[in-house]
Residue frames relative to the residue before (quaternion, step in Angstrom):
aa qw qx qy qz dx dy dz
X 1.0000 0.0000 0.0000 0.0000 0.00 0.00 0.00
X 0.2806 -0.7327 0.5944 0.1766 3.72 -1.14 0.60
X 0.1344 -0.7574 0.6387 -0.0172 2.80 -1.89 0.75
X 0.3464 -0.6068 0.5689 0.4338 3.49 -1.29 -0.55
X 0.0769 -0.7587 0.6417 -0.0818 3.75 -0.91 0.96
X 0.3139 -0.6217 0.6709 0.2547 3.47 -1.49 1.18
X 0.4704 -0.5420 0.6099 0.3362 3.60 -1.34 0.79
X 0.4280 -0.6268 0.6261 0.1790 3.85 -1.43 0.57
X 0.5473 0.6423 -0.2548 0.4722 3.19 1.12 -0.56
X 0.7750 0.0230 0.1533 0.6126 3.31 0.04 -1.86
X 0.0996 0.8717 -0.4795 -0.0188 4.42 0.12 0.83
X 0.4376 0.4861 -0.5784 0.4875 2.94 0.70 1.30
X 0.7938 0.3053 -0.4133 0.3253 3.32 1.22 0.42
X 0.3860 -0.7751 0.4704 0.1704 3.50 -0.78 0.28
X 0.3310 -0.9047 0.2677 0.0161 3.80 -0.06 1.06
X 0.1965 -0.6062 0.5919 0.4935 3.48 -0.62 -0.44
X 0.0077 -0.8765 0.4811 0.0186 3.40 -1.02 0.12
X 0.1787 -0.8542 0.4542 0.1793 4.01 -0.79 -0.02
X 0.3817 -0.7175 0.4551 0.3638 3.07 -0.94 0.80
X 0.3349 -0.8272 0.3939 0.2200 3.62 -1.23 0.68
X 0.8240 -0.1268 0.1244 0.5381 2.94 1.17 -0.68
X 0.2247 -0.7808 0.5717 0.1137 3.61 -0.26 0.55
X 0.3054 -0.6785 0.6641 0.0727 3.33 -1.44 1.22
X 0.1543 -0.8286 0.4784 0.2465 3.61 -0.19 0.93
X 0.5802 0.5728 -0.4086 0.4102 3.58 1.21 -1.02
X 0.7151 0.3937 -0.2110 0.5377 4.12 0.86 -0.75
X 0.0771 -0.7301 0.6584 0.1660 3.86 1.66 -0.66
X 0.3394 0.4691 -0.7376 0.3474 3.92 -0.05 1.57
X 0.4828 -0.5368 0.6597 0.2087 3.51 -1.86 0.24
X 0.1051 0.5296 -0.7794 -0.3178 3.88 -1.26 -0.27
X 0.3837 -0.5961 0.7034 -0.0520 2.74 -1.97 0.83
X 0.1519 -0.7305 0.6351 -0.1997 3.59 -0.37 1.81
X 0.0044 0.7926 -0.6097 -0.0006 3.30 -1.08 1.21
X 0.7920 -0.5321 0.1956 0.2267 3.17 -1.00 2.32
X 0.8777 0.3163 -0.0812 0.3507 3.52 -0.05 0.84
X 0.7387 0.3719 -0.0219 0.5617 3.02 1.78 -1.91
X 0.7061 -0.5984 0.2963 0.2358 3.31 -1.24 0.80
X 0.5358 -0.7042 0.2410 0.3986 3.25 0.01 0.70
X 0.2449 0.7360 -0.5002 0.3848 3.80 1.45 0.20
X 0.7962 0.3224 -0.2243 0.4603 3.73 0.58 -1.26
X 0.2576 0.6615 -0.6408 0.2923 4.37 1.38 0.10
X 0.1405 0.6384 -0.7549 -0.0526 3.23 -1.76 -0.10
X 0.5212 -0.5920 0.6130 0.0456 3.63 -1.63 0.99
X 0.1945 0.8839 -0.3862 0.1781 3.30 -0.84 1.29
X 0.3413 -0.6670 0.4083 0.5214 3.92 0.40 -0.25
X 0.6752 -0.4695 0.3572 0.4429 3.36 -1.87 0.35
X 0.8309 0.5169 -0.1111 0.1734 3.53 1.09 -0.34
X 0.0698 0.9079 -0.3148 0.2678 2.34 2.41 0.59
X 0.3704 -0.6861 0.5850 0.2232 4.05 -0.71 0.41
X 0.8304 0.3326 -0.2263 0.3856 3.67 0.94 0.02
X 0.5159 0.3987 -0.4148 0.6347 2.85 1.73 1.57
X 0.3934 -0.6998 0.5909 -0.0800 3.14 -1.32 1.87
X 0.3598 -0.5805 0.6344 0.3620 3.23 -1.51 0.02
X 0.5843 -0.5607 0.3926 0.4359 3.71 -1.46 0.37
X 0.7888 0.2058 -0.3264 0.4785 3.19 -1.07 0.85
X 0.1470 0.7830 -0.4970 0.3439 3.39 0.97 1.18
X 0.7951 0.4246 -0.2363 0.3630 3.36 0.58 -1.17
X 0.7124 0.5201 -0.1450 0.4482 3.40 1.54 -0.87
X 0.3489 0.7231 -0.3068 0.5111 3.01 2.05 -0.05
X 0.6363 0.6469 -0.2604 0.3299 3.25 0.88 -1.82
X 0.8186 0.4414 0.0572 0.3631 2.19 0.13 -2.54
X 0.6497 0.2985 -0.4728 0.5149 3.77 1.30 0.44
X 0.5425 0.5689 -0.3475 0.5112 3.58 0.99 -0.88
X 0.8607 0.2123 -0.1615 0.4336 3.93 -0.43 -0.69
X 0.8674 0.2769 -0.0047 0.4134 3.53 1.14 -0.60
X 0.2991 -0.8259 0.4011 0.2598 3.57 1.81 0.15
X 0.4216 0.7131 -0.4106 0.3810 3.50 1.17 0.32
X 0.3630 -0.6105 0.6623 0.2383 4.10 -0.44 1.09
X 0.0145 -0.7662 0.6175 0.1771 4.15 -0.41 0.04
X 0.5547 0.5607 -0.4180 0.4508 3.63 1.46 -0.62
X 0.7237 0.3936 -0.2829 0.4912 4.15 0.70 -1.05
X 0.9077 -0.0081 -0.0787 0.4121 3.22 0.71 -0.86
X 0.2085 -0.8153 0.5113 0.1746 3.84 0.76 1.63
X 0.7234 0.5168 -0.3474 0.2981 3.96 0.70 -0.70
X 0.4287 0.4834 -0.4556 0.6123 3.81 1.67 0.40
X 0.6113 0.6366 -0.4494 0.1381 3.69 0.11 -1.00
X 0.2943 -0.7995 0.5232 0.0217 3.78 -0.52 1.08
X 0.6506 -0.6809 0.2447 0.2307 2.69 -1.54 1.67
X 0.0974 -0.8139 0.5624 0.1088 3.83 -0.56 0.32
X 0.8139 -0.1183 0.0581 0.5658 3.47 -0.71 1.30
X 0.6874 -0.4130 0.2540 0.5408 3.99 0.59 0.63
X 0.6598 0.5080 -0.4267 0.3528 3.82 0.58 -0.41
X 0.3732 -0.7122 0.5578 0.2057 3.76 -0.55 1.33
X 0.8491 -0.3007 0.1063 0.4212 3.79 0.24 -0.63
X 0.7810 -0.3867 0.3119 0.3784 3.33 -0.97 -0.30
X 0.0207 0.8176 -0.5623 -0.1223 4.07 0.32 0.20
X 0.4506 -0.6744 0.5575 0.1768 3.35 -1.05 1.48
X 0.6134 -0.4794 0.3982 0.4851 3.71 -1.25 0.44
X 0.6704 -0.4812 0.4679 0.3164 3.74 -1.49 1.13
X 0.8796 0.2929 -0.0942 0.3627 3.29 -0.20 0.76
X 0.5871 0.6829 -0.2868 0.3267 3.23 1.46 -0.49
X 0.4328 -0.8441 0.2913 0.1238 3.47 0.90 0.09
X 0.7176 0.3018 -0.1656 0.6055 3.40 0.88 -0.56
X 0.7669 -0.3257 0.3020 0.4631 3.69 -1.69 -0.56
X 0.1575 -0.7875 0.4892 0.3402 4.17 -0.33 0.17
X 0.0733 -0.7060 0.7040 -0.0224 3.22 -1.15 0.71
X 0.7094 -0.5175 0.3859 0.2830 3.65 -1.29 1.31
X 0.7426 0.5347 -0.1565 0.3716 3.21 0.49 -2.23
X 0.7304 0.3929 -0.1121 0.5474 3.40 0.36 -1.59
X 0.6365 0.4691 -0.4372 0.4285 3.74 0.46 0.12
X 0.5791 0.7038 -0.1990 0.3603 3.51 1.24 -1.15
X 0.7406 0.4208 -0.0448 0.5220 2.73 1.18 -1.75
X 0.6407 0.5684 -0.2855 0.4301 3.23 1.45 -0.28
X 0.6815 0.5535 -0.0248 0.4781 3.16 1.48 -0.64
X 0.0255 -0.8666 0.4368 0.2400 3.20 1.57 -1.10
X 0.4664 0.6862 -0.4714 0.2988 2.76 0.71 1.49
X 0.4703 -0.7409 0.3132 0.3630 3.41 -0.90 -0.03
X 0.4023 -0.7328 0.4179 0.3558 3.80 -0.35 -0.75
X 0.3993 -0.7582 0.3169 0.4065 3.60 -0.21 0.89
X 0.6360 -0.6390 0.2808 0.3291 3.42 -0.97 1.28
X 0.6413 -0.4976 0.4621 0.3573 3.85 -0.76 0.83
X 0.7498 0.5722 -0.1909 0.2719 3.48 0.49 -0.60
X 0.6539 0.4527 -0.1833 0.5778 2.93 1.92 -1.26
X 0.3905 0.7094 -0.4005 0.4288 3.65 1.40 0.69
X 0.4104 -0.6422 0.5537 0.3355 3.67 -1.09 0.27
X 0.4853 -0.3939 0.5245 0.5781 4.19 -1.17 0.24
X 0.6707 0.4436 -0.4351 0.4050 4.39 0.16 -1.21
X 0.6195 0.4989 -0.3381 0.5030 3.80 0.72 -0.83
X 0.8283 0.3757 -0.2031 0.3626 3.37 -0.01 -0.61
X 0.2991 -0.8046 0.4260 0.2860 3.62 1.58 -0.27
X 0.7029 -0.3056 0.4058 0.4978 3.68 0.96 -0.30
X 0.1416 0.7880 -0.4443 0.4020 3.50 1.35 -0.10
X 0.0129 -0.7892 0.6061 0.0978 3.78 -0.79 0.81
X 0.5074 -0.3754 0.5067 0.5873 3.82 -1.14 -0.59
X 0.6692 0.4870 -0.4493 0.3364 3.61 0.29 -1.32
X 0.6391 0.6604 -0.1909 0.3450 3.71 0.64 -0.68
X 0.6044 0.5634 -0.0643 0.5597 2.93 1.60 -1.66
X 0.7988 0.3403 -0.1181 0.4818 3.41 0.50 -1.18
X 0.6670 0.5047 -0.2697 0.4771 3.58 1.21 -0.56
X 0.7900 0.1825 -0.0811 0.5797 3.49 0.57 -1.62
X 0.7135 0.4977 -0.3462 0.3513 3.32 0.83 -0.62
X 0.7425 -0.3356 0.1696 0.5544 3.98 -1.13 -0.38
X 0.3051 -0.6668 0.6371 0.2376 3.10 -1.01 0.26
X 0.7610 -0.4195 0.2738 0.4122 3.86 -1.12 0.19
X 0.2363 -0.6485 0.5439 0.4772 3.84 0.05 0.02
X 0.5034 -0.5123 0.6125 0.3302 3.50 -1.92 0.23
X 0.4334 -0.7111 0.5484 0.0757 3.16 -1.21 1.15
X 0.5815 -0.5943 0.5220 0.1901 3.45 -0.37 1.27
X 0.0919 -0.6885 0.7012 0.1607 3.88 -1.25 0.69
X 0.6479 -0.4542 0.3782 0.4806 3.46 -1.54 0.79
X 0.7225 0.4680 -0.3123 0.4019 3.98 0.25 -1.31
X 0.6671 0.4731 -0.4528 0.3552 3.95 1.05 -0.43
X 0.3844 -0.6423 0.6147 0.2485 3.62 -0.91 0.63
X 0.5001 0.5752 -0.5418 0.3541 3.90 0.33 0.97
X 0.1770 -0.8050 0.5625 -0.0656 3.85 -0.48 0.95
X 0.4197 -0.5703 0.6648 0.2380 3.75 -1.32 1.44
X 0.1546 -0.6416 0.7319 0.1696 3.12 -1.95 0.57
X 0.4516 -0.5966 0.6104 0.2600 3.34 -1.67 0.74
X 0.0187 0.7266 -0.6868 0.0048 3.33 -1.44 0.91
């Protein structure tokens, strides 16, 4: 599942990122950011304040700051030290929620399993409207294919 995560490392930034794997007996998360090597993973609870739902930043930046961050990322304002959004390492082009998802065949971690502090005020209506929508699942007969990043 994807998310938005502040690197521990470098927290002025804010990532795309995936959950790897959940420890239920400890209920910790690792936490893998999109692209980078697993040198920068880190382990954490579901309630960690520096994990977002997707479309977290752009949420912000319209809700607190009238600022489009998706047309124009070079207006987008700092929030709590995090400068913007960093697309997966490698991804090359403009990032966008939807078209990653679907690129990925992945999902996003459900709005719900957020805190009200995660989520800044974040709504479903938001989530489901401006934010990702489900990726489209791929039939066996369609010759389209998820990449790993």
């Amino acid at each position: 599942m994807k998310l938005e995560a502040r690197d521990k490392k470098n927290p002025h930034m804010l990532a795309v990122a995936t959950i790897l794997s959940h420890n239920k007996k400890s209920d910790k998360y690792t936490i893998n950011f999109d692209g980078w090597s697993c040198q920068y993973d880190y382990t954490t609870t579901h309630d960690d304040p520096d994990l977002h739902p997707c479309g977290y930043w752009q949420f912000v930046q319209k809700t607190k700051y009238n600022v489009d961050s998706i047309m124009n990322p070079t207006k987008a304002k700092q929030h709590e030290n995090m400068r913007s959004l960093e697309a997966p390492y490698g991804f090359g082009k403009a990032f966008s929620w939807p078209e990653y998802l679907t690129l990925t065949c992945a999902l996003p971690a459900p709005l719900e399993s957020f805190t009200e502090k995660q989520a800044e005020g974040m709504t479903n209506e938001f989530f489901t409207r401006k934010g990702p929508p489900p990726p489209q699942r791929a039939s066996s007969s369609s010759s389209s294919s998820c990449v790993v990043l």
